[in-house]
C-alpha positions in Angstrom: -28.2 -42.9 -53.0 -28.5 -39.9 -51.4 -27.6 -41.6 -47.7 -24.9 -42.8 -49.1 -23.1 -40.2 -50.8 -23.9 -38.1 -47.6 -22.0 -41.8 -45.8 -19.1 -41.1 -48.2 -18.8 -37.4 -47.7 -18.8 -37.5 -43.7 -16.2 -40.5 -44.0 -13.8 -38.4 -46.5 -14.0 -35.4 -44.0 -13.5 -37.9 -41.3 -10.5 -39.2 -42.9 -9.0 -36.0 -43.8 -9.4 -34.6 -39.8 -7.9 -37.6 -38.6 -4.5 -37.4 -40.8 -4.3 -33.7 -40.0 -4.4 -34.0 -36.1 -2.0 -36.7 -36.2 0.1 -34.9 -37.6 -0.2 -32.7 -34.8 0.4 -32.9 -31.1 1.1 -31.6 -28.2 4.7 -31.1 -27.9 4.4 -29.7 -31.3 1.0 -27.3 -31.2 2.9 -23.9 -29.7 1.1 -21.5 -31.2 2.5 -17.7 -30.8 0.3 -15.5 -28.4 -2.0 -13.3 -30.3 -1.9 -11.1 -27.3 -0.8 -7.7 -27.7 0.7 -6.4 -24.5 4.0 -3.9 -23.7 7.3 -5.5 -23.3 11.2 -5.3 -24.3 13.4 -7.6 -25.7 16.1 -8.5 -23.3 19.7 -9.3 -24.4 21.6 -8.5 -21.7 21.1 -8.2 -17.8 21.0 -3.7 -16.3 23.3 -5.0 -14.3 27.0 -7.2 -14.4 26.3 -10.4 -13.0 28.2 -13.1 -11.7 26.6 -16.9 -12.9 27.1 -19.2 -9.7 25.9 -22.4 -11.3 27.8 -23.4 -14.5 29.4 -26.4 -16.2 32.5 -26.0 -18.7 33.9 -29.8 -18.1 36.8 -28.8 -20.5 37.7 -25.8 -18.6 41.5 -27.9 -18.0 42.0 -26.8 -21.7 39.6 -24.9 -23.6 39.3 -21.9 -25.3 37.9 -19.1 -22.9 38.0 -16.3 -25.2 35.2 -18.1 -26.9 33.1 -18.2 -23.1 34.2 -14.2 -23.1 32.8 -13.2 -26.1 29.7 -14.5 -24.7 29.9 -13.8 -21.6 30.4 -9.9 -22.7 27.4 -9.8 -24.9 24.8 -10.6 -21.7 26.5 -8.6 -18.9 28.1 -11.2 -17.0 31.5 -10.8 -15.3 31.9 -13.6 -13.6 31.4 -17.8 -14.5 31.5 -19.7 -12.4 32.3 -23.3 -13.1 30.8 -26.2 -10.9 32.7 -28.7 -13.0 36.5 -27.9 -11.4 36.8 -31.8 -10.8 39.9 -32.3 -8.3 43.5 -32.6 -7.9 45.5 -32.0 -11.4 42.3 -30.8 -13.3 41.6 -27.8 -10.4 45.4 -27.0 -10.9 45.4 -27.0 -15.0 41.9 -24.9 -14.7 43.6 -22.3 -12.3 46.6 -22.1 -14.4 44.4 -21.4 -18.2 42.2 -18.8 -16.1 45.1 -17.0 -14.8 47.3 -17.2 -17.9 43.9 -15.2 -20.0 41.3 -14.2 -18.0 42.0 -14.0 -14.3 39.1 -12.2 -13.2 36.3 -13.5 -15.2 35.7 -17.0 -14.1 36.1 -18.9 -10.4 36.6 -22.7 -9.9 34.8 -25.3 -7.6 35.8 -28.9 -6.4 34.4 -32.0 -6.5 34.1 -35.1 -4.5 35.1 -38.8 -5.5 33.0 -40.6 -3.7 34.4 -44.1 -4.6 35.2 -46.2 -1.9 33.4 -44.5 1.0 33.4 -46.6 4.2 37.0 -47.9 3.7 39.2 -47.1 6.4 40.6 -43.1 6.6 38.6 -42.4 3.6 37.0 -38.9 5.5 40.0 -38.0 6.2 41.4 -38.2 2.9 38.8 -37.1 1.2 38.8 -33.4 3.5 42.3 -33.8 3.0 42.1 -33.2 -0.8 39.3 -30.4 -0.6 42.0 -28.8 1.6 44.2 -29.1 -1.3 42.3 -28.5 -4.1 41.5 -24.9 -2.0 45.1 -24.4 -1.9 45.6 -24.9 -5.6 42.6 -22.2 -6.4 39.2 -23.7 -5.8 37.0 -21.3 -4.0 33.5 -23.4 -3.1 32.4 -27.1 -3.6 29.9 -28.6 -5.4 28.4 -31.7 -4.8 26.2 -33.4 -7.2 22.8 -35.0 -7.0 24.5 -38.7 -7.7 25.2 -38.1 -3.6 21.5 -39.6 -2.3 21.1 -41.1 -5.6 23.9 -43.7 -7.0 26.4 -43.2 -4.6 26.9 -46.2 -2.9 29.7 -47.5 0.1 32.0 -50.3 -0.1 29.2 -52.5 1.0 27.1 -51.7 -1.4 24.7 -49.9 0.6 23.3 -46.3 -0.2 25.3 -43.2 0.7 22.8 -40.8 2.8 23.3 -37.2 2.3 23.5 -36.7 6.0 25.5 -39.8 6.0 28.1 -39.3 9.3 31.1 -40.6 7.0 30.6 -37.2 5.0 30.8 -34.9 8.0 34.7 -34.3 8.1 34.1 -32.9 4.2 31.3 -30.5 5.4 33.5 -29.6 8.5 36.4 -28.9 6.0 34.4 -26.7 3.9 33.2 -24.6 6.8 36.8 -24.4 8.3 38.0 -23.3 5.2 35.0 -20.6 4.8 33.8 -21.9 0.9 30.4 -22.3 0.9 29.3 -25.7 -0.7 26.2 -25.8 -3.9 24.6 -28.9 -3.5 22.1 -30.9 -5.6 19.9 -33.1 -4.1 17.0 -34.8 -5.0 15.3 -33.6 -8.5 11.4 -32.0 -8.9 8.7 -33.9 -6.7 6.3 -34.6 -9.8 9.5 -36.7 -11.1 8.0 -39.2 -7.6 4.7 -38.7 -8.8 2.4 -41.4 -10.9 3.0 -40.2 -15.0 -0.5 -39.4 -15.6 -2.8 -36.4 -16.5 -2.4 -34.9 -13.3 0.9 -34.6 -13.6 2.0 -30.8 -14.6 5.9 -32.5 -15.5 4.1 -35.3 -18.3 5.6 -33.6 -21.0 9.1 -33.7 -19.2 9.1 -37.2 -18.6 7.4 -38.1 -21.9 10.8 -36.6 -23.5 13.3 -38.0 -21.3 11.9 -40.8 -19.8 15.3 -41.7 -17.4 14.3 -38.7 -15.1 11.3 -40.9 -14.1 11.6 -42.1 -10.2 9.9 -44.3 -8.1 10.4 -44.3 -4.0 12.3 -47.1 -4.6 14.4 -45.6 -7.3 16.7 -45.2 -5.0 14.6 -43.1 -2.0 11.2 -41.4 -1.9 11.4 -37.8 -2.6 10.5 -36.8 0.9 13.5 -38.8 2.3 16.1 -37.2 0.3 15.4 -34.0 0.9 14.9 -34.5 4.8 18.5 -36.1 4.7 19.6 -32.9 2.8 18.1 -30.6 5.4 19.2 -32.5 8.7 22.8 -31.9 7.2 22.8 -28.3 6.7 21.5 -27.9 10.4 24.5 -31.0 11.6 27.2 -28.3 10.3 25.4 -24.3 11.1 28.8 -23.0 10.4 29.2 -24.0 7.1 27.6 -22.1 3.8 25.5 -24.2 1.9 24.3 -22.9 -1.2 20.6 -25.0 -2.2 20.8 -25.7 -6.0 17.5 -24.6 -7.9 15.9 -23.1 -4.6 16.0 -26.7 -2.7 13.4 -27.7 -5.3 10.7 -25.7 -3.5 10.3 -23.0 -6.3 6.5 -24.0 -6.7 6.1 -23.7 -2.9 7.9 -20.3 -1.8 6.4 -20.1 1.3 7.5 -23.4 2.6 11.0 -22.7 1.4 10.7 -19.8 3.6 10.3 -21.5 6.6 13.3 -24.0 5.7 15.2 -20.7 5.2 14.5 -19.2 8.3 15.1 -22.6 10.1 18.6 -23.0 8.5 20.3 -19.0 8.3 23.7 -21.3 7.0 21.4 -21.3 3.7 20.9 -19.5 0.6 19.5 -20.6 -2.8 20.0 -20.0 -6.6 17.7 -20.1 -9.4 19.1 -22.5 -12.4 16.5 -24.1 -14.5 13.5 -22.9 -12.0 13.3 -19.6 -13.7 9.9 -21.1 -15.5 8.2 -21.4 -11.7 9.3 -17.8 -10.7 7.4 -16.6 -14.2 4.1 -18.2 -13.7 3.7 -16.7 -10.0 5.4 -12.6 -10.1 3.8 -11.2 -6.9 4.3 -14.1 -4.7 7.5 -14.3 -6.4 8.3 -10.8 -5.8 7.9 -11.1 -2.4 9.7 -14.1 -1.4 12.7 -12.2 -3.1 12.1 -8.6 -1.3 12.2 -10.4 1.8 15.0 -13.1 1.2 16.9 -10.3 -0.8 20.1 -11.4 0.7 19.6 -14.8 0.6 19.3 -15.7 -3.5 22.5 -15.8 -5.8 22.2 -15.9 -9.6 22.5 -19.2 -10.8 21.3 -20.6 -14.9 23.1 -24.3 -14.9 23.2 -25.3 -18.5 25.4 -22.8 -21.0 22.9 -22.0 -23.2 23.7 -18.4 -24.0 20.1 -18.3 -25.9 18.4 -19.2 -22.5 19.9 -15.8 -20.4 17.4 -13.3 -21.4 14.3 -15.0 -19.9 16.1 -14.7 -16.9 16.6 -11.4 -17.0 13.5 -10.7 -18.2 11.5 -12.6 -15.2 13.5 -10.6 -12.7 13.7 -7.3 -14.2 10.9 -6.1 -16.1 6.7 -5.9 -15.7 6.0 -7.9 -18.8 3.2 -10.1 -19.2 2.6 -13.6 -21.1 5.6 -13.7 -22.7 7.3 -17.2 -23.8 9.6 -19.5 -21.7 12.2 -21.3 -23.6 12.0 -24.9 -22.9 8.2 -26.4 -23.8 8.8 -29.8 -22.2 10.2 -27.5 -19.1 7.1 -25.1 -19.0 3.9 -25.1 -21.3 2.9 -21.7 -19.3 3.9 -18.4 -20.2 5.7 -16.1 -18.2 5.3 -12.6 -16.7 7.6 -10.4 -15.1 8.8 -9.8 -11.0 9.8 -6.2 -11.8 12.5 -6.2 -8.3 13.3 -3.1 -7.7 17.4 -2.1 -8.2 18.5 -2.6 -5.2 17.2 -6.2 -5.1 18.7 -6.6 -8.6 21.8 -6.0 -7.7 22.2 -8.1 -4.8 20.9 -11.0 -6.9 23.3 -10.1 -9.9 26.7 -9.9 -7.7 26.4 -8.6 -4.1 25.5 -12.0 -2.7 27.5 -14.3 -4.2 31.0 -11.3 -3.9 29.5 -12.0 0.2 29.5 -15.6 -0.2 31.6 -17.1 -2.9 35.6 -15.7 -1.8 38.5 -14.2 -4.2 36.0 -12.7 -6.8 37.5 -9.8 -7.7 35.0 -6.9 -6.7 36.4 -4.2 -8.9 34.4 -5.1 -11.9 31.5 -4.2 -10.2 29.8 -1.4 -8.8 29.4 -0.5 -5.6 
């Protein structure tokens, strides 16, 4: 009798563990830090800034007091907006930012890639960035569907150093507006979906950022057709979106920089890599200090402060904002002034034209 009631007790403790851990994983256990450690709570950046990677698709006709009153509570002066489309939507954007607030936001084109490969389509196509510059756009973006879905009218995939492209990348450079491009997307995305993987979490979540090397091109590929591009056209400004996708590997985006001087890089959604690595981080951006713009992507106004918290201050172990993006903590680069403000607005006022530089200091 006594066995069994001892049987009966483990079994009901058994039972009773069991239902409480499934109720608990690890997307859900977060726990906060118990570590007690100086830091300061960041709502707004020291200095103005100007955000070079942003999407307001609505931009046409929206409200932009709303983006202003948000814009004014974090410090930053200048959006700008990736999403400019082309043709009649870069005109009807133009005309709501001038009519409210000429100063505060800055409009890139886009390229419809449908139909590349008929015949005169270059041409066109640098024909209506020419246009679109005319009518107020001020850089281009190109987005990561180029190497990924974009295919010709045969059906065939759309290289990123595809020879068809060159006249737009010649245009761009003639016209002196640098071009952001996205190519490619985090190498662990490539990689086999299994406990050695340090994006699981990421995929586990959203399971259609998965690739394979045949989905459409190894990861390796696409970013070697990125790269043979930006040295095919040296005199054209090519801004790499979220640091090439080398954040996790500073040293070798280094050498890529110092290969390629027709490149610079911005930060958006790779602020988490930066925090987990401050003093190698710290250096890359004392010596590439002219080189890195400010850059977020999504407009999540809640998001801003780990930003400026990772580039400005000493902290230590202090949360990221996005679980599935980072299960580490982050700590602080601590850049020195000078740095800060040639990350906030000095590089991109170089690089990005018709920002107007009187809403920032010298």
């Amino acid at each position: 009798m006594k066995k069994s009631l001892l049987f009966f007790i483990l079994f009901v403790s058994l039972e009773s563990l069991s239902q409480s851990t499934q109720k608990m994983d690890f997307e859900n256990y977060n726990p906060p830090s118990t570590l007690v450690v100086p830091g300061k709570v960041f709502t707004k950046a020291k200095y103005p800034f100007i955000d070079v990677h942003n999407h307001q698709f609505q931009m046409p006709t929206m409200d932009l007091g709303k983006l202003i009153t948000e814009m004014d509570k974090m410090n930053m002066k200048v959006m700008v907006n990736l999403s400019g489309q082309s043709g009649e939507s870069i005109t009807k954007s133009v005309a709501n930012i001038k009519g409210n607030f000429p100063k505060r936001f800055i409009v890139f084109a886009n390229i419809d890639f449908k139909n590349v490969g008929e015949a005169g389509w270059s041409e066109k196509a640098a024909k209506q960035l020419e246009e679109d510059v005319k009518n107020g756009a001020n850089g281009l973006k190109i987005y990561k569907s180029l190497g990924f879905s974009v295919n010709d009218v045969n059906g065939k995939r759309v290289t990123v150093d595809d020879p068809r492209l060159d006249a737009i990348w010649k245009k761009a450079g003639d016209l002196k507006i640098p071009v952001l491009i996205h190519t490619a997307d985090p190498k662990p995305f490539w990689q086999p979906m299994d406990s050695t993987n340090e994006r699981w979490l990421e995929l586990a979540t959203h399971p259609r950022r998965k690739r394979g090397d045949d989905d459409p091109a190894p990861f390796d590929t696409l970013i070697a057709e990125q790269h043979r591009m930006f040295q095919k056209h040296p005199k054209t400004i090519f801004i790499a979106a979220h640091f090439g996708w080398y954040p996790n590997d500073l040293g070798k985006l280094g050498q890529l920089l110092d290969a390629m001087p027709n490149v610079v890089v911005e930060f958006g959604a790779i602020i988490a890599e930066l925090g987990r690595q401050p003093r190698m981080a710290n250096h890359f951006f004392t010596k590439y200090q002219d080189r890195i713009l400010f850059g977020k992507d999504s407009w999540v106004p809640d998001e801003y402060p780990t930003y400026f918290r990772v580039l400005e201050s000493t902290d230590e172990y202090f949360p990221y904002h996005k679980k599935y993006h980072a299960f580490w903590s982050m700590y602080g680069m601590g850049l020195s002034d000078e740095i800060l403000k040639k990350i906030y607005y000095k590089n991109a006022l170089r690089i990005i034209p018709n920002i107007d530089k009187s809403q920032f200091p010298e």
